[in-house]
N, C-alpha and C positions, 0 to 999 in steps of 0.2 A: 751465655745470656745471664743479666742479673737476674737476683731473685725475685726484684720488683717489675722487672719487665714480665720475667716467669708469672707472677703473680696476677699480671694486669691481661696478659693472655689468657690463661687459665679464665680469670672470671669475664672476659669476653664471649670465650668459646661455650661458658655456661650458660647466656643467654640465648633464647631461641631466636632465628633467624626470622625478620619481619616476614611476613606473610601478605604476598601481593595479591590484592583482589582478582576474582576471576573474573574470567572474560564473561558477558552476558550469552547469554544460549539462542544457536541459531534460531531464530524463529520468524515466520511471516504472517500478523497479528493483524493487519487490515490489508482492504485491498491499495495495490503501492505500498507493502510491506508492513509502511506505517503510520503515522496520522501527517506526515511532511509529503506522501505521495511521492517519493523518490524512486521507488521500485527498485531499490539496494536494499541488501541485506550484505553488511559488513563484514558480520559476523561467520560465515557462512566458509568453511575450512575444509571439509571433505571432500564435497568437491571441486576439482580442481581440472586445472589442465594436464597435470597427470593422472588424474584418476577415472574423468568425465568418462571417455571413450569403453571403457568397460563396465559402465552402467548396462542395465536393462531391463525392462520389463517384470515388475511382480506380482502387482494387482492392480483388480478394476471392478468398482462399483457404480452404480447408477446414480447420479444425480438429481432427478427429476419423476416424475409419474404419470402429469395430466399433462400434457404439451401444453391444452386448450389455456390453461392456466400458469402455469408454475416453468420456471426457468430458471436453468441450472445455474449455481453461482462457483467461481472459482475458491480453490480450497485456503483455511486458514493453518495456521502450524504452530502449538503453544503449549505448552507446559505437558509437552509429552501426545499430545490427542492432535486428531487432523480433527479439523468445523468444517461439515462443509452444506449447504443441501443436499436432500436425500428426497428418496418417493415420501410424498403428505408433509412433511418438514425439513427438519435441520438434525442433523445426526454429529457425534463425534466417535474417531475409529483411531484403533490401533494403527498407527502410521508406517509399521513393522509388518502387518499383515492383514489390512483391512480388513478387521473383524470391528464391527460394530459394537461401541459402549455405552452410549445412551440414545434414545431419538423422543423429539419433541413432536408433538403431531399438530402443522397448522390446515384448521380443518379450511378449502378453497381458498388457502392466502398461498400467494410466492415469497421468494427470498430477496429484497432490492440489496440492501448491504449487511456485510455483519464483519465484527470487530470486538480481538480480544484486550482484556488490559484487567488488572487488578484481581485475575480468577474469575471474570467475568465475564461472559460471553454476551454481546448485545446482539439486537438482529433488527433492520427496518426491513417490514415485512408489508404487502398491501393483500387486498378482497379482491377477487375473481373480477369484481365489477369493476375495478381497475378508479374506485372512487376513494379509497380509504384506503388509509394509511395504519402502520401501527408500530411501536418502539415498544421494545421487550428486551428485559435483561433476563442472563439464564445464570446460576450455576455453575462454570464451565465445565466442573471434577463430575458432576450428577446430573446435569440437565434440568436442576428444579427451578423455575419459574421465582423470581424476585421480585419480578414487579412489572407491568405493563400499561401501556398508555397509546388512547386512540385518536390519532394527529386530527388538525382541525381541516387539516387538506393533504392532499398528494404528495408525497416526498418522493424526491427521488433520490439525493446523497446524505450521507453520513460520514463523519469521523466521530475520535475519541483521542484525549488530549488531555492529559492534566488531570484528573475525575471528573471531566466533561463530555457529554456528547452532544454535540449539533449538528443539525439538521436544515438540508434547505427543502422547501418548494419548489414543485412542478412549475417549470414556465408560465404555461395554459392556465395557471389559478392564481390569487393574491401571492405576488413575491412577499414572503418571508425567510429570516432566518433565527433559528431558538434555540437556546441551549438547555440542557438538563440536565442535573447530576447524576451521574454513573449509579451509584449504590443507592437511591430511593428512588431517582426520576422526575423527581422535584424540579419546577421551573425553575431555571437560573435568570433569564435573560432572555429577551426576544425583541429583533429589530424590523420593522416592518418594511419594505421595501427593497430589500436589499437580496442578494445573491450571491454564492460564489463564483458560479461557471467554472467548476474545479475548486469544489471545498477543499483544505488541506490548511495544517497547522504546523509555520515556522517557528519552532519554538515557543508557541502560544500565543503567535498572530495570529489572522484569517486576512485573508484580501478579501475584499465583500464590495460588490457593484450596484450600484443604485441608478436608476434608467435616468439621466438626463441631468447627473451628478456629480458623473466620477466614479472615483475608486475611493477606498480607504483600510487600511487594517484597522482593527478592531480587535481587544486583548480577548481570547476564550473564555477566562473567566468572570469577567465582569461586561462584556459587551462595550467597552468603552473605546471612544475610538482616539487610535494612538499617533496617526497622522492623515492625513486625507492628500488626493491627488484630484483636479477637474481631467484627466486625462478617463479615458475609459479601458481600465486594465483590470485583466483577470488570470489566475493562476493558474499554470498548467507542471506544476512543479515548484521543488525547492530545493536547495544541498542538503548534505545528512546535518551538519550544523547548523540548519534553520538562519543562519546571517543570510540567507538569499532566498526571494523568490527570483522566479521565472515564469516572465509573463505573456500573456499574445495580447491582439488590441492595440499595438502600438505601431501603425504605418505597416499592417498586417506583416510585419517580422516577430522575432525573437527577440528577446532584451531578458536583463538580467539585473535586480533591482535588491535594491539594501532591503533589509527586512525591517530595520530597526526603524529608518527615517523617508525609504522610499524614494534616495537618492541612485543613480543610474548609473550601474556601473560598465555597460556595453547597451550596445545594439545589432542587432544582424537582420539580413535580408531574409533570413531562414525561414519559413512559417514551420510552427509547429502546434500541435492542439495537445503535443504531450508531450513530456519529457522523462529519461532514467538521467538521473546524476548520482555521481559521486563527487570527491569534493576536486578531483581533476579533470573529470571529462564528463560533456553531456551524449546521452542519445537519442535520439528521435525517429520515428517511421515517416518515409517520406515516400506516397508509390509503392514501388517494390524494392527500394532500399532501406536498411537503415545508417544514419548519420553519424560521426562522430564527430562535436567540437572540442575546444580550448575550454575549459571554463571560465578560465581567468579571461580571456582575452573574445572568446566568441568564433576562434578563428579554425575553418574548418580541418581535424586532421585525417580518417577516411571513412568511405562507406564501404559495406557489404551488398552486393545484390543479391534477390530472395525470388524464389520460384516465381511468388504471386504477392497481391499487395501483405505492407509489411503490418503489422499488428505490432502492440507495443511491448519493446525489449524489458529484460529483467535483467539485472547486474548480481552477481553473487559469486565468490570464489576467484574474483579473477578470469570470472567468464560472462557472457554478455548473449543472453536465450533469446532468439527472435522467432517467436511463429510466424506463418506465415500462409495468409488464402486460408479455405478449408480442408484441412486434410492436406494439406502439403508439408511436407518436411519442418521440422525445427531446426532454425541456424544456431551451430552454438558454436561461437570464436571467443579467440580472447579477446578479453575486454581495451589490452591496450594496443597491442599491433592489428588487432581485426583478423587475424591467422584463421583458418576455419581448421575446428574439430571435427569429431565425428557426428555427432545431430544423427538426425534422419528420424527421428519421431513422427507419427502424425500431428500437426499440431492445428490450432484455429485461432483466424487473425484477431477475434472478438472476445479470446480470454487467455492475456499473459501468464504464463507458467507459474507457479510457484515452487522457491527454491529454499529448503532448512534441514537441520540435521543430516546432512549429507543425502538426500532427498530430493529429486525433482519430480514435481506431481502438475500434470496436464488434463483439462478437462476442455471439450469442446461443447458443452453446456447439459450433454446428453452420459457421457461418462466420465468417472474420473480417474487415470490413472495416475499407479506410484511408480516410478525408478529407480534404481540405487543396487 
């Protein structure tokens, strides 16, 4: 070898070798993992279909305190702490050994949604009377109180997107939808009339319904709308890259629509009021099945039967969690053959699993447990 080759190696090999970003950390930050409501979590490596089957059982705490009022919400997963409700509020726990680390006390309020982002824990919470609403950011590392605001009516969803969160209204009272900024709560933006029927954010869309209007996305941080539809569609889903909604409303099937311009990329006969996707297959609860399509195409590939009606699936690792009924077994197959694993959890059809850090945690609104 010359010496100039020698040489050209040598100060090669003295250079450090690029250093590849790491992968983001399992976590499940809102309800549907995340503000696109896909109820994937990508990320999600531990368990697996090798590993799933020798899960089991490590703890379990109460979610709830007053029935008369408060009702349990399913768990959050994020920078190390489970969110979840607890008796009188919201509590965050050791996810290792459900030892409690901070708890918030809401004195006769329940839990409606909560959603982490930015070290931030939000929470729409409402009054016993079931008349008033209220949006609260917390702290997430301490549970201290940033800031709070008392809605002008009933909410019943939320996400968080971008350093925003919006909120819709209660059917039953003035359609609204408002957004507020994450870190003060500052009004961003507020459109009167409008809905989501499945709030959820493609990539910083919203699909929003207006009675006797249509449809329209509409951008999260400026409320501005980026195309409009006379059709009457609403979201029940998106892919992880936000290029898609999934919508019902449309000749009561399933259809699958550009995010960007709201052009049509399928249709099906399917009805669905939910959806889990990833960016090749969707699922949905159908009865006591769940479904698997095409996503590209719409085109059915198979279903699983479930003891009892299906509740809505969670995609994570390569596997695909379906509760089912009350108290009936948890389906867990994989995600692309539909094979079935070992399952057999209690589960409940009215609160999808949550799956992070190698972790699956199940609450049926009255306890929550951990597995792993």
């Amino acid at each position: 070898m010359s010496s100039v080759l020698t040489a050209a190696l040598a100060a090669a090999l003295s250079f450090p070798s690029p250093t590849l970003p790491a992968a983001p950390p399992s976590e499940w930050t809102q309800t549907g993992y995340g503000p696109g409501l896909t109820y994937y979590n990508p990320y999600e490596n531990r368990l697996t279909p090798a590993s799933v089957n020798a899960i089991s059982q490590r703890w379990e705490i109460p979610t709830q305190g007053a029935p008369e009022c408060e009702v349990g919400r399913e768990p959050l997963a994020g920078d190390g702490r489970i969110y979840t409700s607890d008796p009188g509020g919201i509590g965050a726990y050791d996810p290792a050994t459900g030892a409690r680390r901070w708890h918030v006390s809401l004195q006769r309020r329940g839990v409606t949604r909560m959603a982490f982002a930015e070290g931030i824990l939000v929470a729409l919470t409402y009054a016993c009377d079931n008349q008033h609403s209220f949006l609260s950011a917390y702290r997430a590392a301490t549970g201290q109180r940033l800031w709070e605001i008392p809605l002008g009516a009933p909410t019943q969803d939320m996400i968080v997107d971008r350093g925003v969160v919006v909120v819709d209204t209660r059917p039953d009272f003035e359609t609204s939808t408002v957004a507020h900024r994450l870190t003060t709560g500052a009004r961003m933006w507020k459109l009167f009339g409008t809905r989501g029927d499945g709030l959820l954010s493609a990539q910083g869309r919203i699909l929003l319904r207006t009675e006797g209007q249509g449809s329209r996305a509409v951008d999260i941080k400026t409320g501005a709308t980026i195309w409009h539809t006379p059709e009457d569609w609403y979201a029940v889903g998106s892919n992880p890259s936000g290029s898609r909604f999934y919508i019902g409303g449309r000749n009561g099937g399933l259809s699958a629509i550009d995010s960007i311009n709201g052009n049509v990329a399928w249709n099906s006969a399917w009805p669905a009021h939910s959806v889990t996707a990833d960016e090749e297959r969707l699922y949905f609860p159908r009865y006591r099945s769940v479904i698997s399509l095409d996503a590209k195409t719409g085109r059915k590939l198979w279903s699983v039967h479930l003891p009892d009606g299906a509740g809505q699936p969670v995609r994570a690792g390569r596997l695909l969690y379906s509760p089912s009924g009350m108290g009936h077994p948890l389906s867990i197959v994989d995600a692309v053959t539909g094979q079935a694993m070992k399952g057999g959890m209690p589960s409940e059809q009215n609160y999808p699993p949550a799956v992070a850090g190698g972790r699956l945690f199940l609450t049926d609104g009255n306890r929550l447990r951990a597995y792993y």
